[in-house]
VMD Tcl script that builds the backbone (N, CA, C; Angstrom):
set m [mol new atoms 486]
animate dup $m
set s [atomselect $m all]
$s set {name element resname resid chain x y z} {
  {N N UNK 1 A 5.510 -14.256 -2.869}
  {CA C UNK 1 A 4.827 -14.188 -1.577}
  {C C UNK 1 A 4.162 -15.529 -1.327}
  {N N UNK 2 A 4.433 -15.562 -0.329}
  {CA C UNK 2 A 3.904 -17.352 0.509}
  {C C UNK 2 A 2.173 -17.058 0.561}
  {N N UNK 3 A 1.269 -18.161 -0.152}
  {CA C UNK 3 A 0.258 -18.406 -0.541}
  {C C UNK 3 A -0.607 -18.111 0.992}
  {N N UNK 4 A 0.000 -18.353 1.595}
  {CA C UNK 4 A -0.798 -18.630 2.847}
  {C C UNK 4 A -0.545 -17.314 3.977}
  {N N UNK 5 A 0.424 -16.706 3.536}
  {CA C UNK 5 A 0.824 -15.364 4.287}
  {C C UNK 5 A 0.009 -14.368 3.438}
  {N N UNK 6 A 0.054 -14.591 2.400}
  {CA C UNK 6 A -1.037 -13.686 1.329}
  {C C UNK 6 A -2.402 -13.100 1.733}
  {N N UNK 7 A -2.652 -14.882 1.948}
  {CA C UNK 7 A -4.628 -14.361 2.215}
  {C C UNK 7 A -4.537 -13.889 4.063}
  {N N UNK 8 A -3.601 -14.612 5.142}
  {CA C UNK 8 A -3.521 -14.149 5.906}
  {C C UNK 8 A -3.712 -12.663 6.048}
  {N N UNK 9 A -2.854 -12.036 5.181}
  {CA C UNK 9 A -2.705 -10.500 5.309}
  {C C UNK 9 A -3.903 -9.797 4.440}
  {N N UNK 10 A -4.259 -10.437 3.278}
  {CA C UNK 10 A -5.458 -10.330 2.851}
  {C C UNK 10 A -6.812 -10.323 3.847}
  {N N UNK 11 A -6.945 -11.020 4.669}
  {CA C UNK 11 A -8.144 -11.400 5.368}
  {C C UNK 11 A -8.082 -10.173 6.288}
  {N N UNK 12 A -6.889 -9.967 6.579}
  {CA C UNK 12 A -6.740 -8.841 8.104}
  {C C UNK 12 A -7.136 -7.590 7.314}
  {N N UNK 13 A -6.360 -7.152 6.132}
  {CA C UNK 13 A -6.733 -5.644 5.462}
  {C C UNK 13 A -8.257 -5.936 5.091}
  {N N UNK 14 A -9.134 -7.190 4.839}
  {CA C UNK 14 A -10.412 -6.955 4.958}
  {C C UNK 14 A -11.141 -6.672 6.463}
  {N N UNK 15 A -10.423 -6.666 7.255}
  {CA C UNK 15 A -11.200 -7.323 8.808}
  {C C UNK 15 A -10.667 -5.353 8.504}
  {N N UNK 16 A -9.936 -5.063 9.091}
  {CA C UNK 16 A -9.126 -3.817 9.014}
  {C C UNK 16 A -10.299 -2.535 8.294}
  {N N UNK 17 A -10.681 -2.781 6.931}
  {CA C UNK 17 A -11.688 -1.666 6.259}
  {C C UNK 17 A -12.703 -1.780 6.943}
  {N N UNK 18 A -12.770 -3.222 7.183}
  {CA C UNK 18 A -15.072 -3.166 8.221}
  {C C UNK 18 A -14.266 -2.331 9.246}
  {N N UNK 19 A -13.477 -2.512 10.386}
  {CA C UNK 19 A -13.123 -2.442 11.551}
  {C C UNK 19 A -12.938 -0.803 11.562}
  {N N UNK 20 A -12.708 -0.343 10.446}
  {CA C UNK 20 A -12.405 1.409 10.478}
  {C C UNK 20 A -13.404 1.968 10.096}
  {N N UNK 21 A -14.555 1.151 9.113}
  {CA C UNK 21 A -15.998 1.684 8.776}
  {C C UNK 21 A -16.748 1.758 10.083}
  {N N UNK 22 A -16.100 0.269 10.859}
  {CA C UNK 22 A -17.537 0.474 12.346}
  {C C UNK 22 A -17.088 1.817 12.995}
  {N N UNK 23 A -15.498 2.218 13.096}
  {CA C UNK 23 A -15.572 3.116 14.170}
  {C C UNK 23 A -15.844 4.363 13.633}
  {N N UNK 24 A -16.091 4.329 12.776}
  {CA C UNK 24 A -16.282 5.742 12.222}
  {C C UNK 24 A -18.232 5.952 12.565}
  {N N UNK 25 A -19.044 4.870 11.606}
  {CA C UNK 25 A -20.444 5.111 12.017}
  {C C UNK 25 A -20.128 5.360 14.168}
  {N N UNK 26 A -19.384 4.490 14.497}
  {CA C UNK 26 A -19.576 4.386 15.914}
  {C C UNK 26 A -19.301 6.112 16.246}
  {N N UNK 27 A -17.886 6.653 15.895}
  {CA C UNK 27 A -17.654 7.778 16.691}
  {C C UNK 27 A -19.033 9.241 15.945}
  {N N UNK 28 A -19.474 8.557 15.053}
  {CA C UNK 28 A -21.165 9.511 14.334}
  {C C UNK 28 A -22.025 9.511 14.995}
  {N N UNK 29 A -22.501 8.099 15.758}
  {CA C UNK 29 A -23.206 7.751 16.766}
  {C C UNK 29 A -23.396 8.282 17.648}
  {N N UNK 30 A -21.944 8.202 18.343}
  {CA C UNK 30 A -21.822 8.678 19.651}
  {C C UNK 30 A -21.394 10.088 19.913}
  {N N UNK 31 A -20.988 11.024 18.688}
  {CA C UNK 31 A -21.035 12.159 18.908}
  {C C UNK 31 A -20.762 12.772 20.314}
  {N N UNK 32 A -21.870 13.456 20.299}
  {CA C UNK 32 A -22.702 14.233 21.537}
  {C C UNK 32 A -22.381 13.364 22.910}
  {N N UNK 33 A -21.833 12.388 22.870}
  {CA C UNK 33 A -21.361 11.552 24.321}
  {C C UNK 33 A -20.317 11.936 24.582}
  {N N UNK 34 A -19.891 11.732 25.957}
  {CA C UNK 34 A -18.278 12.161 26.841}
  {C C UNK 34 A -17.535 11.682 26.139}
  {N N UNK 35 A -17.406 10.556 25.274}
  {CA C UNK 35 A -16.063 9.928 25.143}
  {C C UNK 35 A -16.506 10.157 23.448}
  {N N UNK 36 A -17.600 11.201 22.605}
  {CA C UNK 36 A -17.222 11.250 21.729}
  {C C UNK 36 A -16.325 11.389 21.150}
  {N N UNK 37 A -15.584 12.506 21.284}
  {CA C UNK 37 A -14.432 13.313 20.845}
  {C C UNK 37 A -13.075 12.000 20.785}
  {N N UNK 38 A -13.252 11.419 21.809}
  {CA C UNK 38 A -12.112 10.344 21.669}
  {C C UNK 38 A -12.430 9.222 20.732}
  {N N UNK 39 A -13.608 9.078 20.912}
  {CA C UNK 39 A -14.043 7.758 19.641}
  {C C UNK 39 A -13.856 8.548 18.444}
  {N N UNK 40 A -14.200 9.923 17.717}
  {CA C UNK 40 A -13.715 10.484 16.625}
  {C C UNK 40 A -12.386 10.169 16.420}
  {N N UNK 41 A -11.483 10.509 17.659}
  {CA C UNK 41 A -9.946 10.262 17.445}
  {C C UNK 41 A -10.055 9.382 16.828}
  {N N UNK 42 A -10.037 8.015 17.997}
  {CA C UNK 42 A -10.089 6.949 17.501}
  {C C UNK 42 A -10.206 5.960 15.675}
  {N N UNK 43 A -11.282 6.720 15.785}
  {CA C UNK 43 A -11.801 6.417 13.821}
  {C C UNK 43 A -10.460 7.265 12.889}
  {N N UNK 44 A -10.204 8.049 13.276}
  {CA C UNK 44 A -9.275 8.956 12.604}
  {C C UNK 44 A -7.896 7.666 12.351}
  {N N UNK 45 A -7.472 7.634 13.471}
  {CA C UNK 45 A -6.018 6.589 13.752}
  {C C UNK 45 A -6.555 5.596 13.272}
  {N N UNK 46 A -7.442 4.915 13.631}
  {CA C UNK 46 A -7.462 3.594 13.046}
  {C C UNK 46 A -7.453 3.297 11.027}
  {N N UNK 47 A -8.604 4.895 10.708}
  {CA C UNK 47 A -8.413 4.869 9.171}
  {C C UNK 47 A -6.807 4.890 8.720}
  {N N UNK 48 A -6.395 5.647 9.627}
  {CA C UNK 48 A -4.751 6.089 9.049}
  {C C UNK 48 A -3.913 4.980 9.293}
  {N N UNK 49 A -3.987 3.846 10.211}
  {CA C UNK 49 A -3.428 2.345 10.480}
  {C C UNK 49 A -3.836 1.471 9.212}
  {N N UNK 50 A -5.255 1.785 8.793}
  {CA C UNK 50 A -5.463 0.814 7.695}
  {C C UNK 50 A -5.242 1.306 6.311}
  {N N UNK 51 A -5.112 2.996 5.709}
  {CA C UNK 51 A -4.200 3.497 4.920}
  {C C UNK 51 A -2.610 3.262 5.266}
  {N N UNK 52 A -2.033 2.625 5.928}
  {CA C UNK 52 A -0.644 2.448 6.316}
  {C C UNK 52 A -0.273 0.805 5.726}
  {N N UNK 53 A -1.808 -0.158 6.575}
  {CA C UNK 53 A -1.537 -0.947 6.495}
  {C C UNK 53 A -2.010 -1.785 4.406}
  {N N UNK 54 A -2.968 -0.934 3.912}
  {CA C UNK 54 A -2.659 -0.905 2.661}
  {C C UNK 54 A -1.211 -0.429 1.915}
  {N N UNK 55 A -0.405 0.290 2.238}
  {CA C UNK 55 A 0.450 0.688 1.945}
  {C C UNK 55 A 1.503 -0.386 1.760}
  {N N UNK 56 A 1.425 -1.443 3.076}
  {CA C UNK 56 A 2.553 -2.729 3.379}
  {C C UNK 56 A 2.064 -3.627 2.492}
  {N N UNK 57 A 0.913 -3.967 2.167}
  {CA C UNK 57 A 0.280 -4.770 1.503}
  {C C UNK 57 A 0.770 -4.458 0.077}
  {N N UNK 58 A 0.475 -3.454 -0.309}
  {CA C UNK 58 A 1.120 -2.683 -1.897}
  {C C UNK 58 A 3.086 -3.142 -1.662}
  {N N UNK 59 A 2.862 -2.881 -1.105}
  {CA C UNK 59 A 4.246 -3.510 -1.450}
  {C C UNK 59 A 5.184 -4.393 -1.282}
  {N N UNK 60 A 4.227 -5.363 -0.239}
  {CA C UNK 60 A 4.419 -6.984 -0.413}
  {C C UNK 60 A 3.325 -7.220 -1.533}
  {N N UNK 61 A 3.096 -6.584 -2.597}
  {CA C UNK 61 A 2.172 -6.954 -4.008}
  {C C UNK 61 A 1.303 -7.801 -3.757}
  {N N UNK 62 A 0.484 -7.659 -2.261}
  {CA C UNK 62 A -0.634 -8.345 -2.153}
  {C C UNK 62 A -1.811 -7.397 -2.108}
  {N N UNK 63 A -2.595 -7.429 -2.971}
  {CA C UNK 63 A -3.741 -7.225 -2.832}
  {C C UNK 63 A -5.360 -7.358 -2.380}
  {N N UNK 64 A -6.020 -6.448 -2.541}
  {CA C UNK 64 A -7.190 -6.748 -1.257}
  {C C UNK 64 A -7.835 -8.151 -2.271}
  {N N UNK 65 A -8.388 -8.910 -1.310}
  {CA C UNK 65 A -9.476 -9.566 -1.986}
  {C C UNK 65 A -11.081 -9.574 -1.914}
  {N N UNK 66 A -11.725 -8.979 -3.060}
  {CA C UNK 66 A -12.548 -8.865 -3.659}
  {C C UNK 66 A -13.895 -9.464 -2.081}
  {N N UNK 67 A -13.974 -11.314 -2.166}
  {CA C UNK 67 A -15.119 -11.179 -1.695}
  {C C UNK 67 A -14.543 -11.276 -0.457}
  {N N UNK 68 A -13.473 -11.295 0.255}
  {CA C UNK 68 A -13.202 -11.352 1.740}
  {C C UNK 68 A -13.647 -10.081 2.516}
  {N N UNK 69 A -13.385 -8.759 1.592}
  {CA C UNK 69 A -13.573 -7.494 1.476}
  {C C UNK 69 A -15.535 -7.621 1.725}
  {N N UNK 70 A -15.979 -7.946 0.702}
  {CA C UNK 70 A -17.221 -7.725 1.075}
  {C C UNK 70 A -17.766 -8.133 2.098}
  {N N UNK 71 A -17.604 -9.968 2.276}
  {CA C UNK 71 A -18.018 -10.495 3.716}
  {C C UNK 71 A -18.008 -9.394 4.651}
  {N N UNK 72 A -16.368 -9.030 4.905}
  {CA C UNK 72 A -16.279 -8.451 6.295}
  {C C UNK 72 A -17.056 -7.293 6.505}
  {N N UNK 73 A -17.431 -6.746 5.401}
  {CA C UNK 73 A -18.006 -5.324 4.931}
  {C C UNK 73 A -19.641 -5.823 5.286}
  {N N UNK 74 A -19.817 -6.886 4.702}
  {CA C UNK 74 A -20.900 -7.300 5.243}
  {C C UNK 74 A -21.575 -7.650 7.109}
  {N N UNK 75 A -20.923 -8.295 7.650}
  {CA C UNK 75 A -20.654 -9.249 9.010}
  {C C UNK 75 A -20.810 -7.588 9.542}
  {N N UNK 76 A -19.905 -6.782 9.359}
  {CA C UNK 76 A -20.229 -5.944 10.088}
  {C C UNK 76 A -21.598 -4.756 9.850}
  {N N UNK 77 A -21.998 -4.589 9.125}
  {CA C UNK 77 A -23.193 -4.460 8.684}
  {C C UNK 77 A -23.871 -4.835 9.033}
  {N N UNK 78 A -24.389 -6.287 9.168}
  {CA C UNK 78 A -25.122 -6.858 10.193}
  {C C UNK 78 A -25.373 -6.845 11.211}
  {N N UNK 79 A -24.196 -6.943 11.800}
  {CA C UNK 79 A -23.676 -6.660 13.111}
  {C C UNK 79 A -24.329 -5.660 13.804}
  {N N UNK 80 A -24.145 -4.223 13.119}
  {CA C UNK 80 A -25.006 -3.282 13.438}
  {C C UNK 80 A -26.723 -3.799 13.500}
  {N N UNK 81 A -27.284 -4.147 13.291}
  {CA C UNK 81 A -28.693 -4.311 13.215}
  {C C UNK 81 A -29.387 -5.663 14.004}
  {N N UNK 82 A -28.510 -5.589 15.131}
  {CA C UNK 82 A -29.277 -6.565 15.987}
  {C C UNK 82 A -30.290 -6.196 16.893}
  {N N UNK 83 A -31.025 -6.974 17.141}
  {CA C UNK 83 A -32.708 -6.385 18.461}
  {C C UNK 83 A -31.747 -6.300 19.379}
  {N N UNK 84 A -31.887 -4.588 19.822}
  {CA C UNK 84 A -32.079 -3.823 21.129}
  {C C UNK 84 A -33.111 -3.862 21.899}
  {N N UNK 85 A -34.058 -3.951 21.373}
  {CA C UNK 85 A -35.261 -4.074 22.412}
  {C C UNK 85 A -36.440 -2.179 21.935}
  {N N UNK 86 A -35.418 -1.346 20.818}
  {CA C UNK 86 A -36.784 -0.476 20.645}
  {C C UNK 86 A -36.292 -0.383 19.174}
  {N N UNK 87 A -37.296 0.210 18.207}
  {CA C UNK 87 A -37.586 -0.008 16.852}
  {C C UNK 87 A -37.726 1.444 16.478}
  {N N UNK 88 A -38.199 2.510 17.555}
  {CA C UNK 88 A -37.898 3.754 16.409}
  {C C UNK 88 A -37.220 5.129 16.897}
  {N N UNK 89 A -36.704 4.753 18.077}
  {CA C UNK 89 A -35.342 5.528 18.489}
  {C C UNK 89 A -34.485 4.487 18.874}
  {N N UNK 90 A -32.907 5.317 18.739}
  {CA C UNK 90 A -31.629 4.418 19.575}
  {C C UNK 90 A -31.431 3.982 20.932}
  {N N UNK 91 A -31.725 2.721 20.759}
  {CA C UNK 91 A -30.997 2.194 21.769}
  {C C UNK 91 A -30.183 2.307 23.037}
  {N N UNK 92 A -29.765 2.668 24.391}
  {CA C UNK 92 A -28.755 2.955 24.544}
  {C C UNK 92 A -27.880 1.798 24.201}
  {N N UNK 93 A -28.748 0.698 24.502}
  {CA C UNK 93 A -27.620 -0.988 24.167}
  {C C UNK 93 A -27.351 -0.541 22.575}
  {N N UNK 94 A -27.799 0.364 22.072}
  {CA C UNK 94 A -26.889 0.509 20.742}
  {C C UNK 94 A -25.493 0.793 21.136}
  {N N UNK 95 A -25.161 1.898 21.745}
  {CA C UNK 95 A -23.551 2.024 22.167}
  {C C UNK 95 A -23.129 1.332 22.849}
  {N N UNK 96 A -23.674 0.487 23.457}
  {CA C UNK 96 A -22.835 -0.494 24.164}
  {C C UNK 96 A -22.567 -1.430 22.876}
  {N N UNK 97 A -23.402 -2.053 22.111}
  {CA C UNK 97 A -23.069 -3.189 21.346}
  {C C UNK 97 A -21.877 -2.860 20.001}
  {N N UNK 98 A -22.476 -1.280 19.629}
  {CA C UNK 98 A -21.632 -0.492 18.922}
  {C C UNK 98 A -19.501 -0.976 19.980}
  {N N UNK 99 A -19.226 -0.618 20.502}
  {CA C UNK 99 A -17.999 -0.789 21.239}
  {C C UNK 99 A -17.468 -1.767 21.654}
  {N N UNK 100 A -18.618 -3.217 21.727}
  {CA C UNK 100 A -18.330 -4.341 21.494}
  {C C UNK 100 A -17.651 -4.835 20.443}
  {N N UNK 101 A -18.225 -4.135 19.483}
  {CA C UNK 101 A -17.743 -4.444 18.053}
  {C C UNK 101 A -16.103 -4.267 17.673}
  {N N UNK 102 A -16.438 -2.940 18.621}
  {CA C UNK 102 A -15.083 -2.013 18.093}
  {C C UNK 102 A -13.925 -3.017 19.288}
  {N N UNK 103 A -14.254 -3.103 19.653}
  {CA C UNK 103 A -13.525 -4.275 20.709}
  {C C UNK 103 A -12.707 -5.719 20.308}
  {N N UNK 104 A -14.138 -6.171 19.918}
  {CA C UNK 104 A -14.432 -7.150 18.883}
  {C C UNK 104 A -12.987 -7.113 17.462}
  {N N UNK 105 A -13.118 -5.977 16.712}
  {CA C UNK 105 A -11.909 -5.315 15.805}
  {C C UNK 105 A -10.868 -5.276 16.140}
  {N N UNK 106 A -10.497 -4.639 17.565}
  {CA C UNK 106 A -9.764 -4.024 17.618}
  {C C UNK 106 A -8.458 -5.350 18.095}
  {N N UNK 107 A -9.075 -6.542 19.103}
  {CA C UNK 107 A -8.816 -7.480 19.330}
  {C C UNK 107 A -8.222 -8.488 18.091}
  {N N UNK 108 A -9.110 -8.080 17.126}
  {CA C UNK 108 A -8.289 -8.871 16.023}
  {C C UNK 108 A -7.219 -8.225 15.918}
  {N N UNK 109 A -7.404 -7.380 15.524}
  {CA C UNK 109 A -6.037 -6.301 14.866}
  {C C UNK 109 A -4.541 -6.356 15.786}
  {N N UNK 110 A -5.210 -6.851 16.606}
  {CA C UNK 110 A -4.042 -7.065 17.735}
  {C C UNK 110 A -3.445 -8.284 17.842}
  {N N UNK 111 A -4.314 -9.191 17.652}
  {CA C UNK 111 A -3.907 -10.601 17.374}
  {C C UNK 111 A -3.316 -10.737 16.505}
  {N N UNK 112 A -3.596 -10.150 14.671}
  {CA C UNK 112 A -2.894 -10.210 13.715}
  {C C UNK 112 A -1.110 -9.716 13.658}
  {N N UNK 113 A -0.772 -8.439 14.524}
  {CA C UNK 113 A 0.112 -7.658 14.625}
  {C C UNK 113 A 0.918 -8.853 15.113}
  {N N UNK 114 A 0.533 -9.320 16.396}
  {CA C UNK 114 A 1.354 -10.334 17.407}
  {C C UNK 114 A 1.322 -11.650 16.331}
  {N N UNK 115 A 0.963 -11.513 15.704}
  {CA C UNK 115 A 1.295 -13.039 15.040}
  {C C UNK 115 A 2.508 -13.066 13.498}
  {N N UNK 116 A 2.634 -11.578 13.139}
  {CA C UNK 116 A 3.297 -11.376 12.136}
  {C C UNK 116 A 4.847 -10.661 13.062}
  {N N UNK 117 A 4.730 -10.943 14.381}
  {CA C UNK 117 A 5.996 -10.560 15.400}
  {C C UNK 117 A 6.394 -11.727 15.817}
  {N N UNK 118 A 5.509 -12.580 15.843}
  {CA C UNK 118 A 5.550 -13.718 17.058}
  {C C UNK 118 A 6.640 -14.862 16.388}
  {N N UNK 119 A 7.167 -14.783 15.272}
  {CA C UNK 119 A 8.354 -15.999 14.813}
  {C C UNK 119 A 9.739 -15.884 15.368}
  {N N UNK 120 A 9.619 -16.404 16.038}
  {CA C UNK 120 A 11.173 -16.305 17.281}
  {C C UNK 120 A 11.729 -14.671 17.066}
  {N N UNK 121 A 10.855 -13.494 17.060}
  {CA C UNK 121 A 11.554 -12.621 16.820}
  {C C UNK 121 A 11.503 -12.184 15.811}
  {N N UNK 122 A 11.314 -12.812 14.717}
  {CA C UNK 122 A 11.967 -12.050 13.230}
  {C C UNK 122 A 9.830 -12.178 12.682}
  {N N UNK 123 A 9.379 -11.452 11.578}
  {CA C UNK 123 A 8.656 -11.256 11.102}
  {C C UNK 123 A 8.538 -12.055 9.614}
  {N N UNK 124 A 7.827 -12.725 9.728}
  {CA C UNK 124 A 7.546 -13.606 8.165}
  {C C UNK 124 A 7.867 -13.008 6.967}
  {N N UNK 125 A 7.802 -11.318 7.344}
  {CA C UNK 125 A 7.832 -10.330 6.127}
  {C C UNK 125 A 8.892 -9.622 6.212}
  {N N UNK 126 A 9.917 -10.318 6.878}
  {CA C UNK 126 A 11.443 -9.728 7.092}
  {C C UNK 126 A 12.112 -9.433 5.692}
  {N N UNK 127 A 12.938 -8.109 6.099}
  {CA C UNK 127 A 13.255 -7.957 4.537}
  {C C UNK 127 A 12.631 -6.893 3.444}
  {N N UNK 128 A 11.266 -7.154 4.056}
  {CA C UNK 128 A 10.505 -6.668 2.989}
  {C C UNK 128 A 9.616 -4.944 3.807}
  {N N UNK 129 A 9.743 -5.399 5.177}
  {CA C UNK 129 A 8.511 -4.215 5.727}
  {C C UNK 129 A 9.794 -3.864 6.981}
  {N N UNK 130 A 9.824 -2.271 7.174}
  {CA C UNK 130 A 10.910 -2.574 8.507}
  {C C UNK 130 A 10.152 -2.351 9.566}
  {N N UNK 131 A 10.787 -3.527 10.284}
  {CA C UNK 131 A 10.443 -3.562 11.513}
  {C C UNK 131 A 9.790 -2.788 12.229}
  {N N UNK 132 A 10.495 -2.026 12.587}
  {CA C UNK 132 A 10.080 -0.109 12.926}
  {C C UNK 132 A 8.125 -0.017 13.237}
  {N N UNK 133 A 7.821 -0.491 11.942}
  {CA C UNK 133 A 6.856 -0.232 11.288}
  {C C UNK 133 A 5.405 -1.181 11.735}
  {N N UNK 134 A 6.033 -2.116 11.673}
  {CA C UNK 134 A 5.050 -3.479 12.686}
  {C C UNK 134 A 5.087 -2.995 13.943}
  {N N UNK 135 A 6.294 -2.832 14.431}
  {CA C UNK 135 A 6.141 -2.720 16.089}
  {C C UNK 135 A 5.554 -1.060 16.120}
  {N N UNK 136 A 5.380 -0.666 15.776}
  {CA C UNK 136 A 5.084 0.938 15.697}
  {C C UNK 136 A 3.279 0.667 15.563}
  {N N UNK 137 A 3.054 -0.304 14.817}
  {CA C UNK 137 A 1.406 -0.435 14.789}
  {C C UNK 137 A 0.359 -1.764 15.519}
  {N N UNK 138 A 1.787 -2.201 16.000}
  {CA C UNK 138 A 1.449 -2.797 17.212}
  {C C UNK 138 A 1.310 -2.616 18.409}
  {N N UNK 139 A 1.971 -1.853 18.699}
  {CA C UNK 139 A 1.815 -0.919 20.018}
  {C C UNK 139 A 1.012 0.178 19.702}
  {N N UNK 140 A 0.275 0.821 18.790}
  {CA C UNK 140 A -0.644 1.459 18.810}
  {C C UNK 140 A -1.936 0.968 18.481}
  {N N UNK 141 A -1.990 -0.522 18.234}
  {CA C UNK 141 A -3.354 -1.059 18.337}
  {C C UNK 141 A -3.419 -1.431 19.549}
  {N N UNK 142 A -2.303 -1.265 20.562}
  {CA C UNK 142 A -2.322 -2.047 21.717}
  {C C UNK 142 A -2.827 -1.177 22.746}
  {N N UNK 143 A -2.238 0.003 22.232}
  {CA C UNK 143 A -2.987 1.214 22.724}
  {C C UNK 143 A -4.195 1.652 22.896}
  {N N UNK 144 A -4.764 1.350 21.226}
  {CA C UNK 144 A -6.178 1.569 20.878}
  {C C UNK 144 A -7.000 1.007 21.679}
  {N N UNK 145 A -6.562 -0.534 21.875}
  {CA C UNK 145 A -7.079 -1.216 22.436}
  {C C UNK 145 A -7.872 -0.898 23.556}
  {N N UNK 146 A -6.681 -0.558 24.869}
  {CA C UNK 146 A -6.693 0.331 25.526}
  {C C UNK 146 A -8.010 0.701 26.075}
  {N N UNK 147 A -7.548 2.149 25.163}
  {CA C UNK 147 A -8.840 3.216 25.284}
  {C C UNK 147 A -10.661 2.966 25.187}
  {N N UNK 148 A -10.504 1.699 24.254}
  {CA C UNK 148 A -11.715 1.492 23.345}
  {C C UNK 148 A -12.094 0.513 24.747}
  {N N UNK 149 A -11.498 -0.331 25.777}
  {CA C UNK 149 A -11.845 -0.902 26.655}
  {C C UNK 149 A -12.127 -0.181 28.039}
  {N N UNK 150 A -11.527 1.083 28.367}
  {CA C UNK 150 A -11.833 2.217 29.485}
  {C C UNK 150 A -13.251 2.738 28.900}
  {N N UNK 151 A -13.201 2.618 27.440}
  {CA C UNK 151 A -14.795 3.784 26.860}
  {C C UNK 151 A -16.094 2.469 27.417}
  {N N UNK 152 A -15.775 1.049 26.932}
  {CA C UNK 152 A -16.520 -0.108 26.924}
  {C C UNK 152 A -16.954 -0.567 28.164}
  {N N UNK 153 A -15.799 0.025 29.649}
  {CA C UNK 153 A -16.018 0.075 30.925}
  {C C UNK 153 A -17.601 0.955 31.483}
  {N N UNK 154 A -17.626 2.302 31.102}
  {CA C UNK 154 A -17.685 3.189 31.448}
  {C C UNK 154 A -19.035 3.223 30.769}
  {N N UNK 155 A -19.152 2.986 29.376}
  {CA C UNK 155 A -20.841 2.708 28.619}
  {C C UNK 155 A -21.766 1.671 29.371}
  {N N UNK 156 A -20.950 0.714 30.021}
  {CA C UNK 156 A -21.036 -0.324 29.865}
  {C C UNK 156 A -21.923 -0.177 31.247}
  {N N UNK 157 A -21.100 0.385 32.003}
  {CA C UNK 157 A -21.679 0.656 33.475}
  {C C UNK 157 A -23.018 1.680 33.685}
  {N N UNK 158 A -22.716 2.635 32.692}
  {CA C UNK 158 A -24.111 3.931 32.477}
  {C C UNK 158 A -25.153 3.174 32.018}
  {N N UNK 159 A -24.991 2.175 30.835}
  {CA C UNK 159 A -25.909 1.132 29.975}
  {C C UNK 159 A -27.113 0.754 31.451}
  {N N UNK 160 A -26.014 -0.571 31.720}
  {CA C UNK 160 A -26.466 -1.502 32.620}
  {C C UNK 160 A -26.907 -0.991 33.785}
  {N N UNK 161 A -26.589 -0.241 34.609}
  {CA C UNK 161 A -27.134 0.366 35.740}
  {C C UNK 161 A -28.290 1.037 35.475}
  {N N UNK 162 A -28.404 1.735 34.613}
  {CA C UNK 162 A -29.646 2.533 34.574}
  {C C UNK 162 A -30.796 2.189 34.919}
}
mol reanalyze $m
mol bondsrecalc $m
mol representation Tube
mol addrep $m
């Protein structure tokens, strides 16, 4: 495996575990909101994209790395704990910033997909992952995408207007 396609795919299955941890606290969060039930979805598919996308990784014999894993585990952690403006209930700019994030993720994940498609056609990992399989989780992050930007509309507008 090419040194540099390695950590590439390495870096994304770390971006990938924060990115399925945020939506999960996110769809806990938001529960009890209209678009809970879909942000639950959401966390659901995305864990099962990044159990899939460990799966490709296992068998291009690349494995996670250790502190890339934590950073991202970290960054997003942080992430969560920026001044809203109140200290001992939530925020509503918590769900808004919460879906930023997930935005934020989801945008990578999309970028990564299109870039392991994007070689005149053929996939760097030709051979090894079928096709099928990239374009199958590319068009459903594209999807994700999507949704997570109609929910980011719609918070976004209840947020700010209020």
């Amino acid at each position: 495996m090419d040194d540099v396609l390695g950590t590439y795919l390495q870096s994304h299955e770390a971006l990938a575990r924060a990115g399925s941890d945020a939506f999960r606290r996110a769809a806990d969060h938001q529960a009890d909101t209209a678009h809970g039930p879909l942000l639950r979805q959401l966390s659901d598919d995305v864990a099962a994209d990044h159990a899939l996308l460990r799966g490709l990784l296992d068998r291009l014999e690349v494995g996670p790395h250790p502190a890339l894993s934590v950073m991202a585990r970290a960054g997003d952690r942080l992430a969560g704990h920026r001044p809203d403006g109140q200290l001992l209930s939530r925020s509503p700019l918590a769900d808004l910033n919460e879906l930023e994030d997930l935005l934020a993720a989801m945008r990578m994940r999309v970028a990564g997909l299109d870039a392991l498609t994007a070689t005149d056609g053929r996939s760097p990992v030709d051979g090894r992952i079928e096709p099928a399989v990239l374009t199958r989780l590319r068009s459903r992050a594209h999807d994700q995408l999507g949704l997570v930007e109609s929910v980011h509309r719609h918070v976004a507008a209840a947020v700010l207007d209020a």
